[in-house]
C-alpha positions as CSV (number, residue, x, y, z in Angstrom):
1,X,-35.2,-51.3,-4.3
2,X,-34.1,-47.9,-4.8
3,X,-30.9,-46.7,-3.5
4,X,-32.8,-43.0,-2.6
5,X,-35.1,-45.0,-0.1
6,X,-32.3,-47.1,1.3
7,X,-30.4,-44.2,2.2
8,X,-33.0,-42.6,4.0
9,X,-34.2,-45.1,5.3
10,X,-30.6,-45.9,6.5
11,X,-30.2,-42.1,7.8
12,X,-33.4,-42.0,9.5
13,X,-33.2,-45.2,11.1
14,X,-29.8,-44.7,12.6
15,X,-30.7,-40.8,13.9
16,X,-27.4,-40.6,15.9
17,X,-25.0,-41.6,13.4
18,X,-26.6,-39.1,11.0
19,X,-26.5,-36.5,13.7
20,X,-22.7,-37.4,14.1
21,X,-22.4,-36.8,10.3
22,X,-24.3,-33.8,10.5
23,X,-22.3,-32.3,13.1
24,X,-19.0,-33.0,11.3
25,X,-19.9,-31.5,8.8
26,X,-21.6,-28.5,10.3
27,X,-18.3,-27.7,11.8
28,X,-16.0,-28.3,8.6
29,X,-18.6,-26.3,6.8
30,X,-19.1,-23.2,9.1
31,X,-14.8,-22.8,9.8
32,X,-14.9,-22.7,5.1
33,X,-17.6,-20.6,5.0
34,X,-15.7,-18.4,7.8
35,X,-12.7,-18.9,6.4
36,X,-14.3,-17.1,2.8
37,X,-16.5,-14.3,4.4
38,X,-13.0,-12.7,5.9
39,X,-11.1,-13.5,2.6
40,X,-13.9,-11.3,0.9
41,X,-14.2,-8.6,3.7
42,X,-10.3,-8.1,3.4
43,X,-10.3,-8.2,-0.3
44,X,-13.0,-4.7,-0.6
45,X,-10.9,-3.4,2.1
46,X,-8.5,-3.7,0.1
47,X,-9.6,-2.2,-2.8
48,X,-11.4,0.5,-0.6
49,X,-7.4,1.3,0.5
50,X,-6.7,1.4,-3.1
51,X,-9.1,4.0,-4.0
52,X,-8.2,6.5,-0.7
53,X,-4.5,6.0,-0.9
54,X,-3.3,4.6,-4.0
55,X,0.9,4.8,-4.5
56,X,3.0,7.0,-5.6
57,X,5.7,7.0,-7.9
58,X,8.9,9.1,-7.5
59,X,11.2,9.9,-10.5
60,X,14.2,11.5,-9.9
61,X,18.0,11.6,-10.8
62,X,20.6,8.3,-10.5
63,X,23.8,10.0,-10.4
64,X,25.4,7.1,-10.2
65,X,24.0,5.4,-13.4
66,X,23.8,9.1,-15.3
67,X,28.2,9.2,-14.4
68,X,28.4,5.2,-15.8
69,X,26.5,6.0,-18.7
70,X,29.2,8.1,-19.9
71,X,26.7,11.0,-20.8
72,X,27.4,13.7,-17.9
73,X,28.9,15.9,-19.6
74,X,25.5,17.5,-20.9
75,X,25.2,19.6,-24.1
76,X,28.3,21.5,-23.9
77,X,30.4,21.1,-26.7
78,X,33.7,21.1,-24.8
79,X,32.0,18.8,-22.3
80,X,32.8,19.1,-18.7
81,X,35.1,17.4,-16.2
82,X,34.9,14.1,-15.4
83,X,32.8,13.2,-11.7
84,X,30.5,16.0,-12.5
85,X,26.2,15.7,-13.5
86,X,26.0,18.3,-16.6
87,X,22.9,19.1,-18.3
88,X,21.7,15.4,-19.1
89,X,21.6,15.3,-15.2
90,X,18.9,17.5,-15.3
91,X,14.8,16.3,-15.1
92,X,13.2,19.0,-16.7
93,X,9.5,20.0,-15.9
94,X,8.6,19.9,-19.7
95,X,9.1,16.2,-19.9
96,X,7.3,15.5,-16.1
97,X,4.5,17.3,-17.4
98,X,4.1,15.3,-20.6
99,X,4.2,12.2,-17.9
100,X,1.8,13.4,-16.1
101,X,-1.0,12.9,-18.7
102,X,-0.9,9.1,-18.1
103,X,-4.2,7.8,-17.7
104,X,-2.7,6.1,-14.8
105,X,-1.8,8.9,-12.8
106,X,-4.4,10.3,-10.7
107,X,-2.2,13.5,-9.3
108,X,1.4,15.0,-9.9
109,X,3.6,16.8,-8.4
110,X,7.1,18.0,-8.4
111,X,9.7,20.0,-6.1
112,X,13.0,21.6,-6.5
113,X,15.0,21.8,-3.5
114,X,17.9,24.8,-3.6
115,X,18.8,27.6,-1.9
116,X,19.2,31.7,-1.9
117,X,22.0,34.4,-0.4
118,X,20.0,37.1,1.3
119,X,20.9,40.8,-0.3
120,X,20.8,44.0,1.3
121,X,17.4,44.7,1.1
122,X,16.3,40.9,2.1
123,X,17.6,39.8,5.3
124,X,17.8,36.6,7.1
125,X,15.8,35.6,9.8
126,X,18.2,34.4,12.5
127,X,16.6,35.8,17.0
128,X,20.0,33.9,17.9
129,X,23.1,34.8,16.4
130,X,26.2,32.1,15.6
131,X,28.5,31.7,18.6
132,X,31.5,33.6,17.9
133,X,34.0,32.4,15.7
134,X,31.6,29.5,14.1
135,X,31.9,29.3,10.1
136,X,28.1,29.8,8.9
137,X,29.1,30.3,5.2
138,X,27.6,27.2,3.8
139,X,24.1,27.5,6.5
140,X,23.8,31.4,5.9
141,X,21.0,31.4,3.4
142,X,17.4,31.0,2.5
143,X,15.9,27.3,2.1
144,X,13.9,27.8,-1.5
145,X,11.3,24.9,-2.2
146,X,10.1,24.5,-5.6
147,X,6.9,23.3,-5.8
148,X,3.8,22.8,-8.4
149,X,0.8,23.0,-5.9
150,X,1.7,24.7,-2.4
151,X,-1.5,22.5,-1.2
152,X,0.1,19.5,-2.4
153,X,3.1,20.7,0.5
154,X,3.2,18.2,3.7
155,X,3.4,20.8,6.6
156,X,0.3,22.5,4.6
157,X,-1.6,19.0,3.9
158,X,-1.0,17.8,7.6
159,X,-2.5,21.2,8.9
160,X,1.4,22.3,10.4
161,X,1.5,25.3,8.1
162,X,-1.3,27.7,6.7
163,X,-1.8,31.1,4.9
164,X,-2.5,33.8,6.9
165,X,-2.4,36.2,3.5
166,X,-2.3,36.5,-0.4
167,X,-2.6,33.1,-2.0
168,X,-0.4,30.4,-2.8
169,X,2.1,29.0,-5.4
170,X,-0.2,26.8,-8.1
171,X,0.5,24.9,-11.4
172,X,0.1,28.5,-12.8
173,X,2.1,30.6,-11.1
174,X,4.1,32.6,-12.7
175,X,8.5,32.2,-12.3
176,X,8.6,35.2,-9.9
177,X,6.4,34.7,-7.5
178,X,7.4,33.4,-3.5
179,X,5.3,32.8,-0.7
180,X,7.4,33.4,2.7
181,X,6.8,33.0,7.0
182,X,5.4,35.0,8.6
183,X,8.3,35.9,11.3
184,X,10.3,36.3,7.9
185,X,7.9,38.7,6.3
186,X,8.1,41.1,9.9
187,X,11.6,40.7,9.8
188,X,12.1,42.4,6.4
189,X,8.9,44.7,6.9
190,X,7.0,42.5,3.5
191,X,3.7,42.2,2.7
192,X,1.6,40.7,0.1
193,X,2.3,42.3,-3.1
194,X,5.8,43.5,-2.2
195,X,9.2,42.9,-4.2
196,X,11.7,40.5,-2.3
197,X,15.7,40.2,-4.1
198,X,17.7,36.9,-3.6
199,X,20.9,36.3,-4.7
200,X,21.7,32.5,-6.5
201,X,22.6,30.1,-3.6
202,X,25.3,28.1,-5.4
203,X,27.9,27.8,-3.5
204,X,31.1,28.4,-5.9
205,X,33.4,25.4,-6.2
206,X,37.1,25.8,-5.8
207,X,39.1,28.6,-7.2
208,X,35.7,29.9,-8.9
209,X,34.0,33.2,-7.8
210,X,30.5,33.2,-6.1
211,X,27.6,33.6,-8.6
212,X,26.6,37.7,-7.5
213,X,23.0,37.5,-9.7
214,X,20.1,38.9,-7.7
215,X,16.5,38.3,-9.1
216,X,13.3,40.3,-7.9
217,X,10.4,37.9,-6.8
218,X,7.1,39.0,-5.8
219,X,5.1,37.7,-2.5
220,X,1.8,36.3,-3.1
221,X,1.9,35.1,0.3
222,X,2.3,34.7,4.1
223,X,2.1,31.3,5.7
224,X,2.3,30.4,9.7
225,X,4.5,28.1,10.7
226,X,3.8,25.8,13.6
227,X,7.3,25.2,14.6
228,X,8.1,27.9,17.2
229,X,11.5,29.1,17.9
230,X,14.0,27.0,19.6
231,X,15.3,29.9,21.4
232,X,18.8,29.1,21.1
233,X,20.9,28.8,17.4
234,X,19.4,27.3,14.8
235,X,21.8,27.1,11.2
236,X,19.5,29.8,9.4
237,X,18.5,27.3,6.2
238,X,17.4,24.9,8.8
239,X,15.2,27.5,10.9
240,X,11.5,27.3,9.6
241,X,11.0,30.9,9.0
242,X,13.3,31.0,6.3
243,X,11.7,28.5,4.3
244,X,10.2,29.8,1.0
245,X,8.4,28.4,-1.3
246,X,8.8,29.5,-5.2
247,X,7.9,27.9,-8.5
248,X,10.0,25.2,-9.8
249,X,11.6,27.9,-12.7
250,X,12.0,30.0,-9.8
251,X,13.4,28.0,-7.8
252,X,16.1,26.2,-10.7
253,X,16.9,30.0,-11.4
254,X,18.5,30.4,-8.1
255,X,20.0,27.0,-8.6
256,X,21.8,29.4,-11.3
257,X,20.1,27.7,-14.2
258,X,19.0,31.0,-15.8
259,X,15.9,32.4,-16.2
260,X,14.4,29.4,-18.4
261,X,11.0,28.8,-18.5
262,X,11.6,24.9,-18.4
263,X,13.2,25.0,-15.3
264,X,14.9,21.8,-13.5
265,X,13.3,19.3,-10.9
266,X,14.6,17.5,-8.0
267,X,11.8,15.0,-8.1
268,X,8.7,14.2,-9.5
269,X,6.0,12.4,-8.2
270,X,3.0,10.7,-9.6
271,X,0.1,9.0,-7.6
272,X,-1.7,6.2,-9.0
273,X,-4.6,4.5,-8.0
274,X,-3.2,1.0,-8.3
275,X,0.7,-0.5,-7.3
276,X,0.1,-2.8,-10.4
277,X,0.1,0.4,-12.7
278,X,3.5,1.1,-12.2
279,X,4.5,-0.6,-15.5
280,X,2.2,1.1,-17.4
281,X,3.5,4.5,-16.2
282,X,6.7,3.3,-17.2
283,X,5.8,2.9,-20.4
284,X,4.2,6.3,-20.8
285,X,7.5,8.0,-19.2
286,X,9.2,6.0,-22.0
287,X,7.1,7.8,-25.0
288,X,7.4,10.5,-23.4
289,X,11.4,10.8,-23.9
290,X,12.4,9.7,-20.5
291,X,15.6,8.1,-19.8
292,X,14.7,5.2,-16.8
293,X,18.2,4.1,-16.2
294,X,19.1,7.7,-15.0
295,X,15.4,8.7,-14.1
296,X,14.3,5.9,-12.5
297,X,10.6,5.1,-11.2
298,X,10.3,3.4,-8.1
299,X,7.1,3.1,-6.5
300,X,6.4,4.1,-2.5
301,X,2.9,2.2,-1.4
302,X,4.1,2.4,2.1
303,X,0.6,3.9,3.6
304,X,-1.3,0.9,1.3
305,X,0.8,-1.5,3.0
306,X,0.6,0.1,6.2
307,X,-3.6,0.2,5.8
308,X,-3.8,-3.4,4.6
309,X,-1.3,-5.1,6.2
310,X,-2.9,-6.8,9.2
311,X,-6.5,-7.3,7.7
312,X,-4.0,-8.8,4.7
313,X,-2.3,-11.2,7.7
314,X,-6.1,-11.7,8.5
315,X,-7.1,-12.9,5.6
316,X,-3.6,-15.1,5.3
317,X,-4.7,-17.0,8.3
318,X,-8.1,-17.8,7.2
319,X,-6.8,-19.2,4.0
320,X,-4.5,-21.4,6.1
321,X,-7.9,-22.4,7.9
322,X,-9.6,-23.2,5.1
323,X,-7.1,-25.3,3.7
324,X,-6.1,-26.9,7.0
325,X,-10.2,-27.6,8.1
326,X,-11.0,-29.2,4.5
327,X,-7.7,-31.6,4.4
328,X,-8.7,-32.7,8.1
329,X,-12.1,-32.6,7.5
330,X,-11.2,-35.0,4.4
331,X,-9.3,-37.5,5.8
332,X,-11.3,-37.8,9.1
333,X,-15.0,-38.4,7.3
334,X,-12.7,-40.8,4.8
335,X,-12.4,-42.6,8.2
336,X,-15.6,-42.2,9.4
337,X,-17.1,-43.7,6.1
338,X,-14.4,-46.4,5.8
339,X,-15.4,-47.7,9.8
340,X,-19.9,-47.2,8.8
341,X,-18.4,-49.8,5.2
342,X,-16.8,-52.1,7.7
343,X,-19.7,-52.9,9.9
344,X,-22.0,-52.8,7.0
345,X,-20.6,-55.7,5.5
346,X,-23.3,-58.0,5.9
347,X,-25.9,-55.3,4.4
348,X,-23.9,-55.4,1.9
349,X,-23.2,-58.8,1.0
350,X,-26.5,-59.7,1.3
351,X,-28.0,-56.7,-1.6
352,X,-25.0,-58.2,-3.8
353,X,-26.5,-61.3,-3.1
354,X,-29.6,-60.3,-4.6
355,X,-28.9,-58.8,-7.7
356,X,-27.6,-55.1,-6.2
357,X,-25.4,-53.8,-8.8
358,X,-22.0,-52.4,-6.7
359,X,-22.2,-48.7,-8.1
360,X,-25.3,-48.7,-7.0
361,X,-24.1,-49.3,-3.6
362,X,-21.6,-47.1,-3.5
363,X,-24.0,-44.3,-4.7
364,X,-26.5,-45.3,-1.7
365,X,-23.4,-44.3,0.5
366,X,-22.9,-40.9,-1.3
367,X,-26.4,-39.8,-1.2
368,X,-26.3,-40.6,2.5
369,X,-23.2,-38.5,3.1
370,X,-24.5,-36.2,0.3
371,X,-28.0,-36.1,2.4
372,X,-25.9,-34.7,5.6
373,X,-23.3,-32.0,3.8
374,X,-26.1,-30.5,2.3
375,X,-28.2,-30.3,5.7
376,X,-24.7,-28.9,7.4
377,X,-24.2,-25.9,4.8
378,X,-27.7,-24.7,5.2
379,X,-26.9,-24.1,9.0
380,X,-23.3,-23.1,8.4
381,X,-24.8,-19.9,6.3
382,X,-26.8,-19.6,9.3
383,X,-24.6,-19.5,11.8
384,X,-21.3,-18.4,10.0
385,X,-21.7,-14.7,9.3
386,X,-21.9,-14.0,13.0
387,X,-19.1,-16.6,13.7
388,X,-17.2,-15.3,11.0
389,X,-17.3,-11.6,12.0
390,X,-16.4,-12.4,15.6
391,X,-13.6,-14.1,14.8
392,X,-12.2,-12.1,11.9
393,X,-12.2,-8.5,14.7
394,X,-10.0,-10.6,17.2
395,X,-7.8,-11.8,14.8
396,X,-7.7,-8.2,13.2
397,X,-7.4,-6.5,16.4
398,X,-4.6,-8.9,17.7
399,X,-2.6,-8.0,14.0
400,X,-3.0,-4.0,14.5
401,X,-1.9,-4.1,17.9
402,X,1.3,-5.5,16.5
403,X,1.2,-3.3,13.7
404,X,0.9,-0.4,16.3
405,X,3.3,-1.5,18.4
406,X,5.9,-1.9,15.5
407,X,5.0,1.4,14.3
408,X,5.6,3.0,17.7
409,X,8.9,1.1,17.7
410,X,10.0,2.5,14.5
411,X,9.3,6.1,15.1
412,X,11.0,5.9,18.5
413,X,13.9,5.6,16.0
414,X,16.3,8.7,15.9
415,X,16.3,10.4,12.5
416,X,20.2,11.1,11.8
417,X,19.1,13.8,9.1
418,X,17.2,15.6,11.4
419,X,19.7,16.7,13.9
420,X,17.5,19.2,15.6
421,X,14.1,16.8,15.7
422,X,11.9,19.5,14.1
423,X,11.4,18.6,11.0
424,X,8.0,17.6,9.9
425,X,7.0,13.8,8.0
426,X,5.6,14.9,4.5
427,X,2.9,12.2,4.6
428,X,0.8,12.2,7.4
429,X,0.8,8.7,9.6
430,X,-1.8,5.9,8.3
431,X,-3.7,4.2,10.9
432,X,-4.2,0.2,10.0
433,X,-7.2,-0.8,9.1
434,X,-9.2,-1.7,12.3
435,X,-12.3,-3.1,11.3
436,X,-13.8,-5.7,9.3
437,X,-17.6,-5.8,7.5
438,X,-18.5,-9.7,7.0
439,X,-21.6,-9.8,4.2
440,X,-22.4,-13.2,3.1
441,X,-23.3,-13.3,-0.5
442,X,-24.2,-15.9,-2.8
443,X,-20.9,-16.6,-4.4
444,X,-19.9,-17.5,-0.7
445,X,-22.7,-19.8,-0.3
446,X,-21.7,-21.6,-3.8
447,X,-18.4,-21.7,-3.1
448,X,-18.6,-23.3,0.2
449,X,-21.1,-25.5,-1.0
450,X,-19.0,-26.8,-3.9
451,X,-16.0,-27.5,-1.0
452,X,-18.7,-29.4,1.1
453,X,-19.6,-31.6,-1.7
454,X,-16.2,-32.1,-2.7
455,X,-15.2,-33.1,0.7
456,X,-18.4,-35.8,1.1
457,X,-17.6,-37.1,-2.9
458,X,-13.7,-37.7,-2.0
459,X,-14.5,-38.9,1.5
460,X,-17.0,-41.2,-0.2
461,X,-15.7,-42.5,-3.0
462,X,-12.1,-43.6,-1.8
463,X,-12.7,-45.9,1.3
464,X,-15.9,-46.7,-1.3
465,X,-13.9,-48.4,-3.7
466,X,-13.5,-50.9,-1.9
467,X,-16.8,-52.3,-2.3
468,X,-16.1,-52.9,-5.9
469,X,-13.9,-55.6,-5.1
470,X,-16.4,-57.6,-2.6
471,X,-17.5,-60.9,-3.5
472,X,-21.1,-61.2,-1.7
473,X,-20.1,-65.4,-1.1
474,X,-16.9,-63.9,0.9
475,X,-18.5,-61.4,2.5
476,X,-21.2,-64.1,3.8
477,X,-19.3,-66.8,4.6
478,X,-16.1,-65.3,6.0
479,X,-17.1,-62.3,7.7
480,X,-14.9,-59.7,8.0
């Protein structure tokens, strides 16, 4: 007789057995099929983080590896003494530039952090004065950014500065030109268009005489602020109105590098669109002429990780649940199938008797389990989408309120470099993702359908084997 008829016969006569294996199944099939909706929904969230985000590469100076290197002592014939950077301590925009042509790199930028004197004719801005007798030497001076793209600034991106006049510092601008505060620009009676002198900020080192160099720099603009006096003293490079922002050469010229055109960088940084092309931009820095062991790259992705982290815990756990669900599901139908061989011994013994051949048998079995997997999937792609997305906003909500609460946690944290709490975060903060879209394609369908299979074949086959090894005269003479 044909083993296709004897297994539905078998599954239609005994209706609630089959519904048992039905239901089994239905279960094991709807927690995979879960399990692989929120791996996929987490994956193009993943990649949708990529794309707004990406992560950024900073290159800047290793003094530590630049002094063990032995070269710090620059291009100067005579050299210099030993502890200090020299001129091989210097990033230089030139090279930055040629870095920033990687295909990898979807934005640059660059600043130079220094500082400038005021002069006569450029005064400080400074509504409280020192208390008497305080030394103010070292804090009595402008704080002189030097930046690429003035857009590209934090307090600007975040919306905690803006122009109120002129325009700002660009990728074009030329070495001269400053943008300044607006309580700075009253205080010294400036406008857009007018000539501002600062003296070079270096402090001179021991026994040396102060660098006395003044350099004219025109505004091209005005920018508000919205950090509001403290009303009482403030160091005056640590007051926000007497932040400027120049170019990077203008900036390295009051750094008392000279008037250069390639001027020097504090940092560079370089956003790509992936973590994973890091090593690629590494190469590119490398062709470029850049020295990695004193200009290192290393790679913030802290708003990815931030963005992806719970739904990446999300999709953690329902890998766990996959694997978990189809290992139990495994061995319990393995028992299941084992018990349904036991009391069908006498079924058994008596097709052997008649000629069955024993793969046969064990094929009738298959089909019959086979028969029910297949039933289950077609209501586990039913039923699992909605399942699927219920379950994958709790778990995601249950993550980000952790996330949340760690975050809150962290920025409770006081900043010792900020003394006087004012200073503004350069990136702004990025909310976790909160939200997960469940679409069940066919690629889901397949995949869970090849797990469902697999499960009924092993389940099948390995309590089956046994029935290779009956003897039909055993079976009805002896029983059990």
């Amino acid at each position: 007789m044909n083993l296709f008829k004897r297994a539905w016969w078998r599954l239609t006569g005994h209706l609630g057995k089959t519904a048992m294996l039905v239901g089994l199944f239905f279960v094991i099939c709807t927690l995979v099929l879960s399990g692989f909706l929120i791996q996929s929904a987490a994956a193009r969230a993943a990649d949708r983080a990529k794309e707004s985000v990406g992560a950024v590469a900073t290159m800047q100076l290793d003094v530590n590896a630049l002094i063990n290197s032995g070269k710090n002592n620059g291009t100067n014939p005579q050299g210099q003494q030993g502890g200090t950077i020299g001129s091989n301590g210097d990033l230089r925009r030139s090279l930055v530039e040629k870095i920033c042509a990687s295909p990898v790199v979807s934005q640059c930028n660059y600043t130079t952090d220094g500082g400038a004197f005021p002069t006569k004719s450029t005064k400080l801005y400074q509504p409280v004065p020192p208390p008497r007798g305080q030394d103010s030497v070292g804090t009595d001076l402008f704080k002189v950014d030097g930046i690429r793209d003035l857009n590209a600034v934090g307090a600007f991106r975040n919306g905690d500065a803006k122009l109120v006049a002129g325009h700002g510092i660009g990728p074009h601008s030329k070495r001269d030109e400053i943008v300044i505060e607006e309580r700075l620009a009253k205080e010294n009676g400036l406008k857009v268009g007018d000539t501002a002198k600062l003296k070079v900020g270096e402090l001179p080192a021991a026994g040396q005489q102060a660098d006395e160099r003044e350099y004219a720099f025109k505004v091209i603009g005005i920018y508000r602020s919205d950090i509001a006096d403290t009303g009482t003293y403030v160091p005056a490079m640590m007051d926000p109105a007497n932040q400027i922002y120049a170019t990077t050469d203008g900036a390295s010229t009051l750094l008392g590098k000279g008037t250069a055109k390639d001027g020097v960088l504090k940092q560079a940084t370089f956003t790509l669109n992936d973590p994973k092309d890091l090593d690629r931009l590494k190469k590119d820095a490398k062709a470029a002429g850049a020295d990695l062991e004193i200009f290192p790259l290393s790679i913030n992705d802290k708003q990815y990780r931030t963005l992806v982290g719970p739904i990446t815990k999300t999709a953690a756990f329902a890998t766990v649940t996959v694997w978990l669900v189809a290992v139990a599901g495994t061995i319990i139908l393995a028992l299941i199938v084992a018990s349904n061989l036991r009391e069908r011994r006498g079924e058994l013994g008596i097709l052997l008797s008649l000629g069955e051949k024993k793969p046969r048998l064990l094929g009738q079995h298959l089909v019959e389990v086979v028969a029910c997997a297949v039933l289950a999937i077609g209501l586990a792609g039913v039923c699992s989408q909605f399942l699927s997305q219920t379950i994958g906003d709790r778990l995601l909500a249950s993550e980000v309120s952790s996330a949340n609460q760690a975050a809150a946690n962290e920025a409770n944290q006081p900043d010792p470099s900020d003394p006087t709490g004012t200073a503004k975060k350069d990136q702004p903060d990025a909310k976790p993702i909160d939200s997960i879209d469940v679409r069940l394609s066919p690629v889901d369908i397949a995949k869970v359908g090849a797990t469902g299979l697999g499960i009924a074949a092993l389940a099948t086959c390995v309590p089956g084997a046994r029935i290779l090894r009956l003897n039909p005269r055993d079976i009805l003479t002896k029983g059990d």
